[in-house]
C-alpha angles and dihedrals in degrees: 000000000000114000133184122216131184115243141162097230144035107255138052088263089053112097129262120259115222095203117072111191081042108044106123083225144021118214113218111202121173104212092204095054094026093230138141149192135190112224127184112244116234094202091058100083098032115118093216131014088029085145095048096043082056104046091049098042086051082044087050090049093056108244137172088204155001126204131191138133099274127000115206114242094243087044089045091047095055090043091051088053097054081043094245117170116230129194140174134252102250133182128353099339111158102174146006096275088062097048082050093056097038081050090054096043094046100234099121110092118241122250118227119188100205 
């Protein structure tokens, strides 16, 4: 399954980023072959449409499912559409390789936009 997380760095020791549309960087991981890329989001600079320039260019990139701390409801809708998954930061989760294994282990809730 291949996942995309915000994050304010490039790298699975760099922290989470609670904003979607906003997050400097999105961490791609494949769960099957347990590999990752930072990649820089192009929502992220934009002055309007910041949430809908990042879920399109996550639905561009292919993925099962994105996970951050709040998805806008334009950026959620488009998401929801490509069928994209989405779920919430939980717990303690202090960077991208926790919300990874929290991911893996289910333990993150999902987020429904309706």
């Amino acid at each position: 399954m291949n996942i995309v997380i915000s994050s304010q760095g490039q790298s699975l020791d760099s922290p989470i980023d609670y904003r979607f549309g906003r997050s400097a960087w999105f961490i791609q991981y494949n769960t099957a072959e347990k590999t990752c890329t930072g990649v820089s989001n192009p929502g992220g600079q934009q002055s309007g449409g910041a949430g809908v320039a990042a879920a399109q260019f996550v639905i561009d990139q292919g993925v099962d499912a994105a996970i951050s701390g709040d998805f806008g409801p334009h950026a959620a809708n488009a998401l929801r559409a490509a069928g994209v998954k989405m779920y919430l930061f939980a717990g303690d989760l202090t960077n991208v390789q926790s919300a990874v294994d929290q991911f893996i282990a289910g333990a993150l809730p999902a987020f429904d936009p309706e």
